[in-house]
C-alpha positions in Angstrom: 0.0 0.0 0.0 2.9 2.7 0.8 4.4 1.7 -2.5 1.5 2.0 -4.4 0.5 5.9 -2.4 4.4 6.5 -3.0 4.0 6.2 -7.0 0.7 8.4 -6.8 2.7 10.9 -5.1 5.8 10.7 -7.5 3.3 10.7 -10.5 1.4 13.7 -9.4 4.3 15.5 -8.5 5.8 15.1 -11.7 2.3 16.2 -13.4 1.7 19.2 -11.0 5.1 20.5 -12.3 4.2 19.9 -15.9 0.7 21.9 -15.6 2.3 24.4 -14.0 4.8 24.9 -16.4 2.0 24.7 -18.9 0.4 28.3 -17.5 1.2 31.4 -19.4 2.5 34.1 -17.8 1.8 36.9 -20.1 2.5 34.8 -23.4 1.7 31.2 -24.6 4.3 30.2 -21.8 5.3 26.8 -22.8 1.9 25.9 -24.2 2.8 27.6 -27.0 5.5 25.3 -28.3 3.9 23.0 -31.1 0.5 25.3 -31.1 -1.1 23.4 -28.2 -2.4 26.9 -27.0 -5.3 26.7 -28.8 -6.3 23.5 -28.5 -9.7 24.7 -26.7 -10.1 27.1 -29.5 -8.8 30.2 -26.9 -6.3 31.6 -24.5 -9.3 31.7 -22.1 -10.8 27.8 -22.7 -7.3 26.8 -22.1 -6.6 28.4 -19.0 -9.3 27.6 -17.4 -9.2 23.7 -18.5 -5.1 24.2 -16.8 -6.4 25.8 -13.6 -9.0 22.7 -13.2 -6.4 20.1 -14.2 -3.7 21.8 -11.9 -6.1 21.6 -8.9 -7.0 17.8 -9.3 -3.4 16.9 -9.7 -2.3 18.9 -6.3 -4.9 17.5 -4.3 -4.3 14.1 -5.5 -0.6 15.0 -4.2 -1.4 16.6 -1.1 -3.8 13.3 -0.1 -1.4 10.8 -1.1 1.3 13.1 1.0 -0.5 12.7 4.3 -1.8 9.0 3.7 2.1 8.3 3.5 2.6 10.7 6.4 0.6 8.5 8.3 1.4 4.8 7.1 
């Protein structure tokens, strides 16, 4: 069971930095590279889509961080 909660918690954390890096700051940010910024059609669609993605993948990291915590 820890094994299995430890590779949630690597895979998350691996996939919160990706999303993150995925938000633009004030351009495309690294959604830009191969025109996967306007996959959703707009800036706006896409961010939004990254902001809801972002926050499943965190609190699937913070959980599996305290069920380890307290195995």
């Amino acid at each position: 069971m820890k094994t299995f909660l430890l590779l949630v918690q690597i895979i998350s954390g691996l996939g919160l930095i990706v999303t993150v890096l995925l938000h633009s700051a004030k351009g495309e940010g690294l959604g830009g590279i191969g025109g996967t910024a306007h996959i959703f059609g707009s800036q706006k669609g896409l961010e939004e889509g990254l902001n809801r993605l972002t926050t499943i993948i965190a609190v699937t990291f913070i959980a599996a961080s305290i069920l380890v915590m307290l195995i």
